[in-house]
Each structure stands twice: as C-alpha cells, then as structure tokens.
DOGU-649606 format. One record per residue (C-alpha): residue in three letters; x, y, z. Coordinates in Angstrom, 1 decimal. Layout:
BEGIN
+-----+--------+--------+--------+
:  aa :     xx :     yy :     zz :
+-----+--------+--------+--------+
: ALA :      X :      Y :      Z :
...
+-----+--------+--------+--------+
! end
This chain:
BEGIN
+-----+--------+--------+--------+
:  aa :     xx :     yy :     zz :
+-----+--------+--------+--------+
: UNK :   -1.5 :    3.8 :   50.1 :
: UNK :   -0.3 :    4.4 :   53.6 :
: UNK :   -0.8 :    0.9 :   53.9 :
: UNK :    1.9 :   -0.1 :   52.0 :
: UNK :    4.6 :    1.5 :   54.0 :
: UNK :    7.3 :   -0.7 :   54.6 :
: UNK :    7.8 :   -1.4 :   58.1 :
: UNK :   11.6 :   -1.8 :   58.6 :
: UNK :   11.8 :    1.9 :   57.4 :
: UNK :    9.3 :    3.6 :   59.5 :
: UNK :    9.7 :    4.8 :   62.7 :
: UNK :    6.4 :    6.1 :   63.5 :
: UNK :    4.2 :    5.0 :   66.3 :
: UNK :    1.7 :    7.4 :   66.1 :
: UNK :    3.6 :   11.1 :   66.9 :
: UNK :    3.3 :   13.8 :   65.1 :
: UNK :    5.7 :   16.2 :   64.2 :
: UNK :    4.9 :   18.5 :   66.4 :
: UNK :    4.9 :   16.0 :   69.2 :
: UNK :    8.7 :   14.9 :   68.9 :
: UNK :   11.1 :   16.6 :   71.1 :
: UNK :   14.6 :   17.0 :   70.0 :
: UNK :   16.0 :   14.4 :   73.0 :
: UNK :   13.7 :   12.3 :   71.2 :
: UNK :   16.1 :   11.9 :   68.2 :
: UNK :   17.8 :    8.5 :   67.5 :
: UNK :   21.0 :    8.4 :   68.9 :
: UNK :   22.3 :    7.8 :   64.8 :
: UNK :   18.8 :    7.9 :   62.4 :
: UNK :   19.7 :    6.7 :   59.4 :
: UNK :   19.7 :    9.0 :   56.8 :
: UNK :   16.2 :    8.9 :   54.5 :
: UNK :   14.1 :    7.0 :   58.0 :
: UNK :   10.7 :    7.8 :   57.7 :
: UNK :    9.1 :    9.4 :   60.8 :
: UNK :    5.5 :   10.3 :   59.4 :
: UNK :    3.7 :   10.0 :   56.7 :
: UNK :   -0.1 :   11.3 :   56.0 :
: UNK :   -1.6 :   12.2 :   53.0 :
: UNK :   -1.0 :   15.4 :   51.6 :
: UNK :   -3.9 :   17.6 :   51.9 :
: UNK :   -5.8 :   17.3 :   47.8 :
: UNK :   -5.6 :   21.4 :   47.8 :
: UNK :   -1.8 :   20.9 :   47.2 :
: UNK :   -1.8 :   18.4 :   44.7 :
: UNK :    0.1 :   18.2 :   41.4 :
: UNK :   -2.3 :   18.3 :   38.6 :
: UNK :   -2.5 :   15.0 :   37.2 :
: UNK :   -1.3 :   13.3 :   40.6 :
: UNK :   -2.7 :   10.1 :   40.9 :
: UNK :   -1.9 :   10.5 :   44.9 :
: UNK :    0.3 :   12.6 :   47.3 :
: UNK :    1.8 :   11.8 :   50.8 :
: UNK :    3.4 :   14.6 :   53.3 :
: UNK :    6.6 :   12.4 :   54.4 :
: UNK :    8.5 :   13.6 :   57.5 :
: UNK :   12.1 :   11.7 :   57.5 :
: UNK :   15.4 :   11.9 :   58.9 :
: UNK :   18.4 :   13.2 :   56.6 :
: UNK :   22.1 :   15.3 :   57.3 :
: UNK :   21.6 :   18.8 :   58.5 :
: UNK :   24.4 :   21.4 :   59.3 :
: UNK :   27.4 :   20.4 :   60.6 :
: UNK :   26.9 :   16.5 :   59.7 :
: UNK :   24.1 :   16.3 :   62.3 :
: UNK :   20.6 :   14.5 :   61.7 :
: UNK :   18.0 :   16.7 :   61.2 :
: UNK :   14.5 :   16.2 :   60.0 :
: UNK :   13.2 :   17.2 :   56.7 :
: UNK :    9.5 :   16.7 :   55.4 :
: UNK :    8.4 :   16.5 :   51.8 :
: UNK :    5.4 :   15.4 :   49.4 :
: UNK :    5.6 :   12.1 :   47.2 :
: UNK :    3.8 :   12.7 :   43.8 :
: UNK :    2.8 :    9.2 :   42.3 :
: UNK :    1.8 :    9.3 :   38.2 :
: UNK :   -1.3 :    7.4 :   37.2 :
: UNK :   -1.2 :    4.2 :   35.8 :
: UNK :    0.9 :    0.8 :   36.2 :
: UNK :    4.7 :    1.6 :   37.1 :
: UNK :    7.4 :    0.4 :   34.4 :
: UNK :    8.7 :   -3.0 :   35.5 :
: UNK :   11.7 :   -1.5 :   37.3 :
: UNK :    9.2 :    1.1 :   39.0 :
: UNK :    8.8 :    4.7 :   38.4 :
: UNK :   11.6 :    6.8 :   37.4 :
: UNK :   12.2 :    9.6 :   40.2 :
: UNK :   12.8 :   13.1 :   39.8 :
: UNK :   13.8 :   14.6 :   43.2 :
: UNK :   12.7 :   18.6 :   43.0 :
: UNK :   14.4 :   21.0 :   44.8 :
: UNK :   12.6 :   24.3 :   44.9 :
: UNK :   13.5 :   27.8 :   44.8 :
: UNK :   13.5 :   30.5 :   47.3 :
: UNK :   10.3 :   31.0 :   49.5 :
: UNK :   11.4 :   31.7 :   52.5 :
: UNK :   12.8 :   30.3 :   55.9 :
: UNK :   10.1 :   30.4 :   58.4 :
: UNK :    8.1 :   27.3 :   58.9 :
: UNK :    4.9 :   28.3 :   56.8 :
: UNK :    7.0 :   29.3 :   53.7 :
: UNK :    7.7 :   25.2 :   53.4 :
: UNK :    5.6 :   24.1 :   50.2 :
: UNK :    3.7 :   21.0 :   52.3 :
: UNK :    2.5 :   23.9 :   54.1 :
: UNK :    2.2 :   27.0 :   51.9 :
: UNK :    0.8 :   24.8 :   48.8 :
: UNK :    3.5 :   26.2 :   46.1 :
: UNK :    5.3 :   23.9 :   44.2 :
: UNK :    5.2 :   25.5 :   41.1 :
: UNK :    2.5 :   22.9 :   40.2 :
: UNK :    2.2 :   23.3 :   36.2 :
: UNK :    5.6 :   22.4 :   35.9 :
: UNK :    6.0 :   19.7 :   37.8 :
: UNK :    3.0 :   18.3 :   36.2 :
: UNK :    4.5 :   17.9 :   33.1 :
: UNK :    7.3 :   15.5 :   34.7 :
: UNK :    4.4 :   13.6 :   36.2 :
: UNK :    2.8 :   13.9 :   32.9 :
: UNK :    6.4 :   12.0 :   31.4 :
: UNK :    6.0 :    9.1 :   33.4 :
: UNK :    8.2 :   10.4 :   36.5 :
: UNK :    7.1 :   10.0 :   40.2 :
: UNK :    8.2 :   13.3 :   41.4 :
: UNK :    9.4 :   13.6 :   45.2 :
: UNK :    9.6 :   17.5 :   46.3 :
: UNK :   12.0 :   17.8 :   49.7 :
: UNK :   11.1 :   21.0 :   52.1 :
: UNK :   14.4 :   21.3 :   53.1 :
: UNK :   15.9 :   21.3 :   56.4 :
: UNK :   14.2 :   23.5 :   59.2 :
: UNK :   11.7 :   24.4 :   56.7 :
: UNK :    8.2 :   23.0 :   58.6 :
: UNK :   10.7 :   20.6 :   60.8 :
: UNK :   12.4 :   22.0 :   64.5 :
: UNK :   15.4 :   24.7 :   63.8 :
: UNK :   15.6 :   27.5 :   61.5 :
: UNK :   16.3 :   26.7 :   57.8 :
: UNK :   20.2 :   26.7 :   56.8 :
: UNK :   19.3 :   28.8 :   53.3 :
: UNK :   21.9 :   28.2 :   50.4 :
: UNK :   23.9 :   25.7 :   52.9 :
: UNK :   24.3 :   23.5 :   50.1 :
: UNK :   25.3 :   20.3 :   51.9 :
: UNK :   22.5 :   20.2 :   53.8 :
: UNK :   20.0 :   20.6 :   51.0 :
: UNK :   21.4 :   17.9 :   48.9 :
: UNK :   21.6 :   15.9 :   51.8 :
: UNK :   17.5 :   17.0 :   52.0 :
: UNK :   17.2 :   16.0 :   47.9 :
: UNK :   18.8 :   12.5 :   48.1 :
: UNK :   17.3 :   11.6 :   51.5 :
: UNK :   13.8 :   12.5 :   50.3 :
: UNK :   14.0 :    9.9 :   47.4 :
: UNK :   15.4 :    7.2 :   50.4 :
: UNK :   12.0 :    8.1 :   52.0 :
: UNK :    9.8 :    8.3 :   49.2 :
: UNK :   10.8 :    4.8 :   48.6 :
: UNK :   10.0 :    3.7 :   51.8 :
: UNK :    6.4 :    5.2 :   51.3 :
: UNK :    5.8 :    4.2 :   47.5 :
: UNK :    7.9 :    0.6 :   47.3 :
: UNK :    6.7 :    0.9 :   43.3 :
: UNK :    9.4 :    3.9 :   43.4 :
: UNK :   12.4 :    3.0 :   41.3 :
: UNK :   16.1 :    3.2 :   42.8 :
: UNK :   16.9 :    5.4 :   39.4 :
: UNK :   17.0 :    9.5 :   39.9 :
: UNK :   17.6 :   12.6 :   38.9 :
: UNK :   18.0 :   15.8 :   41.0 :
: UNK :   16.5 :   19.3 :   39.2 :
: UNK :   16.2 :   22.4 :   40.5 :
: UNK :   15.5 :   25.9 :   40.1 :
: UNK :   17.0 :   28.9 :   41.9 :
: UNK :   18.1 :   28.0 :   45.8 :
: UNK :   16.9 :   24.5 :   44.4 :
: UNK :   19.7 :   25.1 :   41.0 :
: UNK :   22.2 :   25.4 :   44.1 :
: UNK :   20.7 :   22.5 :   45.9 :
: UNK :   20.9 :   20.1 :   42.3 :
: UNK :   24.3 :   20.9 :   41.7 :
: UNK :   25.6 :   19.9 :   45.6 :
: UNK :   23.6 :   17.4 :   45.2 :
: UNK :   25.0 :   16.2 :   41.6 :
: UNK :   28.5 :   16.2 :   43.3 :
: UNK :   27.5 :   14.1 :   46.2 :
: UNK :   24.9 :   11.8 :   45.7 :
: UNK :   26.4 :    8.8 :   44.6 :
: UNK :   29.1 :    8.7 :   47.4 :
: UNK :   26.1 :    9.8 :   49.9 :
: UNK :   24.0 :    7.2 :   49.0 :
: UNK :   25.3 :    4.8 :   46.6 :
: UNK :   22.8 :    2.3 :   47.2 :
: UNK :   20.6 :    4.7 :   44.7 :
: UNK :   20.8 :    4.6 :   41.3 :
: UNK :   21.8 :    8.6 :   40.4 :
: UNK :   21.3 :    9.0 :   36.7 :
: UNK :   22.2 :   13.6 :   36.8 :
: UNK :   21.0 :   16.8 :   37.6 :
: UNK :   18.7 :   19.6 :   35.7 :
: UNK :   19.5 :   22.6 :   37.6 :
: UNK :   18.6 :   26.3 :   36.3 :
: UNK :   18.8 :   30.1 :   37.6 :
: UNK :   21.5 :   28.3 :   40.3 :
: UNK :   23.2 :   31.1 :   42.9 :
: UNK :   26.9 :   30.7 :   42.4 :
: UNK :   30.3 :   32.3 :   43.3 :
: UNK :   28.5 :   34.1 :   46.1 :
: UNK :   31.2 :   33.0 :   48.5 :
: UNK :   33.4 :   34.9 :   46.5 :
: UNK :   31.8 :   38.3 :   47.3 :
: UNK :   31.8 :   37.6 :   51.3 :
: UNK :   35.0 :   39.5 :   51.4 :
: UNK :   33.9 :   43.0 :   50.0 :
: UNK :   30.7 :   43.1 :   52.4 :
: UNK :   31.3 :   46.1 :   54.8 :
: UNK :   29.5 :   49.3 :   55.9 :
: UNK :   30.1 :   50.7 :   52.5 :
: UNK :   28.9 :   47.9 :   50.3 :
: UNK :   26.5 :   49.8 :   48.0 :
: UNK :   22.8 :   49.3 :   46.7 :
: UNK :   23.2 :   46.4 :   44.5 :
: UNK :   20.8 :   46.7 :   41.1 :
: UNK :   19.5 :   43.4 :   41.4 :
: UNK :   16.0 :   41.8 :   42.7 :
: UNK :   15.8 :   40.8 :   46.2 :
: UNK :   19.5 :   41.0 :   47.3 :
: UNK :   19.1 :   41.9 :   51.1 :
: UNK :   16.7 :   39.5 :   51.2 :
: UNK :   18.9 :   36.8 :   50.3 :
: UNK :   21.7 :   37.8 :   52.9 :
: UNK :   19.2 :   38.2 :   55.4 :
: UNK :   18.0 :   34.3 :   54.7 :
: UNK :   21.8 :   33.2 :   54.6 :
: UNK :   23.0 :   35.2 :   57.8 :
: UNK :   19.3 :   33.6 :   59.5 :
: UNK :   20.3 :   30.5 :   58.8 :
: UNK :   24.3 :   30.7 :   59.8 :
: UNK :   23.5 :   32.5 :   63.0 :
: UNK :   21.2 :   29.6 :   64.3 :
: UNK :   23.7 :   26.5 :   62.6 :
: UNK :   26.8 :   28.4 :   64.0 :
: UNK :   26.3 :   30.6 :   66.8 :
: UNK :   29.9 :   30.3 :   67.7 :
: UNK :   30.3 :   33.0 :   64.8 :
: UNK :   28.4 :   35.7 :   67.1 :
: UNK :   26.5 :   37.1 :   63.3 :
: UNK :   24.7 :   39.6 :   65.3 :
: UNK :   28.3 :   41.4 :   65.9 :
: UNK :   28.3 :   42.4 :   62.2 :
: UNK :   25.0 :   43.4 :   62.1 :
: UNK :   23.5 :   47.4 :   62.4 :
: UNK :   20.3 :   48.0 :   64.2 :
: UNK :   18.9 :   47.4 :   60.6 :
: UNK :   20.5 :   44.3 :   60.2 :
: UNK :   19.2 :   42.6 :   63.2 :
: UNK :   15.6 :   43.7 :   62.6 :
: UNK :   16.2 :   42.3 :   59.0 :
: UNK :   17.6 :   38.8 :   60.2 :
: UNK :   15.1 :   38.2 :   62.6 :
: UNK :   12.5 :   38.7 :   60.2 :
: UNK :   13.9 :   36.6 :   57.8 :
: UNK :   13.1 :   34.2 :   60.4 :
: UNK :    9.2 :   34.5 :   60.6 :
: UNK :    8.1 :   36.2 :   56.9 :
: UNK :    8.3 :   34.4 :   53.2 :
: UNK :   10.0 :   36.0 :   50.1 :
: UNK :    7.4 :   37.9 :   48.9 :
: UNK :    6.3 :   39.4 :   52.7 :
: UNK :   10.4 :   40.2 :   53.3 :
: UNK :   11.2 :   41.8 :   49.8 :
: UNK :    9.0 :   45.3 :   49.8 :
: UNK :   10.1 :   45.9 :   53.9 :
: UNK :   14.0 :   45.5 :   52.3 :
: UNK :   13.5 :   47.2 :   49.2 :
: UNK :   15.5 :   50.2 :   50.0 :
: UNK :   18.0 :   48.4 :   52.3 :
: UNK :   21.5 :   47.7 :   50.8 :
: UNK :   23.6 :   45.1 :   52.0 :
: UNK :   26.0 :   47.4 :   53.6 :
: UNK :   23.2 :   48.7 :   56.0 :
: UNK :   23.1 :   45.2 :   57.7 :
: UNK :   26.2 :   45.2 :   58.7 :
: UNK :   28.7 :   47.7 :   61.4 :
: UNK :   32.0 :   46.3 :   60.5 :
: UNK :   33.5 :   44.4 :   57.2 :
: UNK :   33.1 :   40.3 :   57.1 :
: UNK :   36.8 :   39.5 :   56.9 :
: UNK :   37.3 :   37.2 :   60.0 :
: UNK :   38.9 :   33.7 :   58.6 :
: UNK :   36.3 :   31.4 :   60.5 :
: UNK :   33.2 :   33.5 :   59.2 :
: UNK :   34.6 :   33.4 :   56.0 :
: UNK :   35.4 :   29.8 :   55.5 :
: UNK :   31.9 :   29.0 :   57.6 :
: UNK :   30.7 :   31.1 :   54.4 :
: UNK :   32.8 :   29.1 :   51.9 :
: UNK :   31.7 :   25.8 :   53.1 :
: UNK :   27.8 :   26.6 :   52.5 :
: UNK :   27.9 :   28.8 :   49.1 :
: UNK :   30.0 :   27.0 :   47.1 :
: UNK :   29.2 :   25.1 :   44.2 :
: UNK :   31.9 :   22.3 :   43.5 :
: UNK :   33.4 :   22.8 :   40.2 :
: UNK :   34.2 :   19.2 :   40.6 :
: UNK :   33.7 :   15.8 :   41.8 :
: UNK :   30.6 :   14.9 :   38.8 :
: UNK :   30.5 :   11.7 :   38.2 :
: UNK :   26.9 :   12.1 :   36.4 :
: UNK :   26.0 :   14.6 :   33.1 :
: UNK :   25.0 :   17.6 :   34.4 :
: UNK :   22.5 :   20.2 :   32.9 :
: UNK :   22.5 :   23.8 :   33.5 :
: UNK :   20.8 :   26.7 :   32.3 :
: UNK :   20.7 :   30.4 :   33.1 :
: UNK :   19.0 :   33.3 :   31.5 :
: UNK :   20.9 :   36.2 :   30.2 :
: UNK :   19.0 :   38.7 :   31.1 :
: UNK :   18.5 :   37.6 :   35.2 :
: UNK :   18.4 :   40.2 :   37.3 :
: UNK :   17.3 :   38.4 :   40.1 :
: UNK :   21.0 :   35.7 :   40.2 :
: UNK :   23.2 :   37.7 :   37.4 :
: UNK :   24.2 :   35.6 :   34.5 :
: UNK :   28.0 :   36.8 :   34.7 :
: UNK :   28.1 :   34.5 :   38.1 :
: UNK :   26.9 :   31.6 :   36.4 :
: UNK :   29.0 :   32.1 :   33.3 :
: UNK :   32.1 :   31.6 :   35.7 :
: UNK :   30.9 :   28.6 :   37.4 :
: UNK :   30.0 :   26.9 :   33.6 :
: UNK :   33.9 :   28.1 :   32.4 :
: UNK :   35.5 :   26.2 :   35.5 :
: UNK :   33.4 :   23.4 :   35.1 :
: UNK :   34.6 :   23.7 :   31.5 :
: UNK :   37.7 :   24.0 :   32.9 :
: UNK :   38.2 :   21.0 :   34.8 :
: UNK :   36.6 :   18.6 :   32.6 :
: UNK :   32.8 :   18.2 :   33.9 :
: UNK :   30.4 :   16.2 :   32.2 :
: UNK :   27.9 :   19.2 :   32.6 :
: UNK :   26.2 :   21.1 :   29.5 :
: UNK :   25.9 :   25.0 :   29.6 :
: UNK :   22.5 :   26.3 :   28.2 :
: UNK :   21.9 :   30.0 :   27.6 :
: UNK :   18.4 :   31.4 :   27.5 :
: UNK :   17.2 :   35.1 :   26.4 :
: UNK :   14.8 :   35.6 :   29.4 :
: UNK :   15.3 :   36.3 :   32.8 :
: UNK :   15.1 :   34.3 :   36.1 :
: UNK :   11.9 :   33.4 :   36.9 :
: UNK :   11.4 :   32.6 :   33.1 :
: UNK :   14.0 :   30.4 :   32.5 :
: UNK :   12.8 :   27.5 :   34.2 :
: UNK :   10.2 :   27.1 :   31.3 :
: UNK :   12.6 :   27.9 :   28.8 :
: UNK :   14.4 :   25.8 :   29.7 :
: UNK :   11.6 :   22.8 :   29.8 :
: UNK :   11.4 :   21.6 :   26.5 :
: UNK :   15.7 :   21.3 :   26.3 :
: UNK :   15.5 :   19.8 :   29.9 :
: UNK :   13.2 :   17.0 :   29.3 :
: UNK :   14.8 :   15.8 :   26.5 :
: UNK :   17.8 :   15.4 :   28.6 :
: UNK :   16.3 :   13.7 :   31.5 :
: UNK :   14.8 :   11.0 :   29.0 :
: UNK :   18.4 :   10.6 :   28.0 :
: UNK :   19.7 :    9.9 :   31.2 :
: UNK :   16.9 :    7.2 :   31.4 :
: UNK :   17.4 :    5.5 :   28.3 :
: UNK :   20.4 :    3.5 :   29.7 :
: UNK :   19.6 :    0.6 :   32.1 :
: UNK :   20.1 :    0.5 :   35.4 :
: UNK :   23.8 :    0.2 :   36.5 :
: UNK :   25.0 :    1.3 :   32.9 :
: UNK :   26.4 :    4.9 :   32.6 :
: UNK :   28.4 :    4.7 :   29.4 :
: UNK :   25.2 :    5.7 :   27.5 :
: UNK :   24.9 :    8.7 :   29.2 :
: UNK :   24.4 :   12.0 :   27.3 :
: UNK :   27.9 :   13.7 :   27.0 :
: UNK :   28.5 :   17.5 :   27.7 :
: UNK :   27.5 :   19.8 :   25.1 :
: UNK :   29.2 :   23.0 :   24.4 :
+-----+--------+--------+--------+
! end
C-alpha cells in the first residue's frame, strides 16, 4: 500500500516526525502535502479495516500559518466504486491536548462506530488535529484550524490511497461537532478542488463565545460535566497560538496549575483533579479586554452562515456535558438565516447521542451520495 503513494504529493525522504525541526518547514507547504506515511500500528485498527496508514501532512494552523497535522486512513474491503471510495472525514471529540491524547497514538477512535461507515462502503479518514502528536500545543475548539485539519486530511488521504474518491463528507461528534460545522462553512472555498457533499455533526459546543464576557472571579460552579476542563484546554491552546494576549495575567494560582496541566494530561486524567474547580477560580480579574475577547470570538464561533452544502445536526436533550439550550440557539439562527441544515432532537444525553443519532445519520449521508459528482440540486433539503 505504501507503494502506491503518489510521488508529486510526498515530501518524505526518510524523516520522521520527530526528526523535522520547525526551520525545516517549506517556506509555503501546500495545504494536505504528505510528510509521512507508515502503517498504522493493527492494535488501532477499525474493525472491518481492510488496511490503515498513520499519515503526517501539512494543513492551516492558527493564525493562517502551516502546521502539521497526522491522521489514520481507513480503507473498506473490497473493489472501490468506479469513481473510488466515498470519504467520510471524522473529526473526533474531546480527548485531550497533550501529544499522547492524539487517537494515532492513544488508539481511541470510537472504533464501533466508525466501523459501521466502513461497513457502508465509506473509506473513513480520521484527522488528529493540529498540535495533537505534531510540534506545538493543540489550539482546542479553534475552529478554523480544525476544519482546516478535516479537509486537509482527505487532500492527504488521497495522496496515500489514489482509489480515494474526490467526494466527502465531514462528521463529527463533540469538539469534532464544532470542527464539522467550521468545516461545513469552509470547505468548498478552502479547497474547491474537492468534491464536498455535507456535514453530520452531533453534541457540537456552540455560543460559547458568547459567555466569554461574564467569566470573572465570581463566575460560579457550573452544573455541567467537565466545564473547567474545557476552559483549561481552550486558554492552553490560546496562550501558546497567541501569547501576545499574556493568558496567564487572568489566571489564579489555580488557574495556571490548571492550564499547564491541560497541557500534559487527557480528559479523563484532567477531569477528577478539576472536579471541584469552578471557572471563576482560574481566573484573578474578569475577561473583558477587546483583543482577548475577539481572539475568543474568532475560535468559538460557529458560523450561522456561509452553507453551501445540507447540513445535519443533532443534539440530545438531556446533555449535560454541552447543554442543549446552546445548541437550540445556534439551530434557530441557522433557521433564521436560511441554512440548508436539519435540526435533530434526541432524548439521551451527550455521549449517547452520537448512536442515536446513527441510524438518522446514515440515511442522510447516503443521500448526499446519491447525486453524481458535480450535481448538488439533488441534495437532501433541510428538514424542520
């Protein structure tokens, strides 16, 4: 399989990861260049894989800047559909920032669920992200970046696995809901040489942005799962892609032993040590300076518009992990300004939701297949 890499897209000459310096970056990489490839090691495997390749590849990180990103290309069994295997780009949920929380390295990809999109017929192509197993810290919930990471991992899983069709969709769960819905706004400006058929994206963080304002010293204990946690990934990943910002002003004693942990432990090391810790004991003074705020903005936000592909999200009710009311607002201005994106309600809570929502999901991805390359009038349209 390595074989068959194409040569005009690879850059490697034998380095590692490990091995290349940051003065060793192209002076402009294009976006999706493969640096590395090796096969994934079979413990990590998608059941029902018929092979698996770690992919290291240049994409757009903070700022505009080229970063590296790595990822894993899952390939289905059997001959590809004349036009080559349909791509579903995953973007996971939250794990962590440091290094071994990446899934190429940790092993979790959620592997019975993407095994039923290889079991469809899909290849499936699962980005780390930015700074997640690649040099730099991970820019958590900077949307841009990670959809730059989605898109650019299906340029280089294409450049692995030439059998790979240029038709896509993006899908998500959690920090990867966020990640599918940038993504959904962007990708066929970002790279229009694709053919970007939608997005799946459940449990998706949203209107965050919109609560940077009221953090202070008195911002109370929030009755939600893993809030602190969250921040403390978000204000990890601003303070290394924006040190201009000084984010260890606003931070307590606390807060600072919080953020720099965020740095070297996963989710579910973090969580129990920030259990008791509310949001307002990270900081010593309010966040209400303009350039923090709009640095805050211009990460968090999902678009509520610019989608120029259908558009399926799905939240459960009863999350107590991303509360439902924040996704309710982002699906009524969507409503509002005319998206072509279908709001689906589920009884269950976060984690459950993504196989809720499974059986609803496929159906629409198979949708978005059924027209033929280059024709979008067949689309599915927005349901209410």
């Amino acid at each position: 399989m390595i074989g068959r890499l194409v040569g005009a897209s690879v850059l490697t000459i034998g380095l590692t990861l490990a091995a290349i310096p940051a003065a060793a970056a192209p002076t402009d990489p294009a976006p999706g260049t493969v640096v590395d490839a090796v096969e994934l090691d079979r413990s990590m495997w998608i059941p029902g894989a018929a092979s698996a390749t770690k992919v290291t590849y240049w994409t757009t990180g903070p700022l505009d800047q080229p970063a590296l990103s790595s990822g894993a290309v899952f390939m289905p069994s059997g001959t590809p559909p004349p036009d080559g295997w349909p791509v579903v780009s995953w973007a996971h949920g939250t794990l962590g920032i440091a290094d071994h929380c990446a899934p190429t390295i940790s092993g979790q990809y959620g592997r019975s669920y993407l095994a039923h999109w290889l079991s469809e017929g899909y290849a499936v192509v699962a980005t780390d992200y930015v700074g997640l197993g690649t040099p730099g810290v991970h820019p958590y919930l900077d949307g841009k970046s990670a959809a730059h990471s989605v898109t650019d991992m299906v340029r280089a899983g294409r450049a692995v696995e030439p059998s790979l069709s240029p038709s896509w969709v993006a899908l998500g769960q959690s920090q990867g809901g966020h990640a599918a819905m940038v993504t959904a706004a962007r990708a066929t400006t970002y790279a229009p040489e694709l053919d970007f058929r939608g997005a799946v994206a459940t449990g998706t963080p949203a209107n965050l942005e919109v609560l940077a304002p009221l953090v202070g010293p008195e911002f109370p204990q929030l009755p939600f799962t893993g809030t602190t946690v969250f921040i403390s990934f978000i204000l990890a990943g601003l303070r290394a892609a924006r040190p201009d910002l000084d984010i260890n002003g606003y931070l307590s004693d606390v807060g600072r032993e919080a953020v720099d942990a965020a740095e070297s432990e996963c989710y579910v090391d973090l969580a129990p040590q920030l259990e008791d810790v509310s949001i307002g004991d990270l900081v010593v003074r309010e966040v209400d300076d303009p350039a923090m705020l709009a640095a805050l903005d211009d990460m968090l936000a999902v678009p509520v518009s610019g989608y120029d592909r259908p558009v399926f999200l799905g939240h459960g009710m009863t999350d107590f992990m991303v509360p439902a009311p924040l996704a309710l607002i982002l699906a009524a201005d969507l409503a509002i300004n005319r998206q072509p994106v279908t709001f689906w309600r589920y009884p269950g809570g976060h984690l459950e939701t993504q196989l809720a929502a499974l059986p609803d999901a496929a159906a629409f991805v198979r949708g978005l297949f059924d027209c033929p390359p280059g024709e979008y009038t067949c689309l599915p349209s927005p349901q209410s």
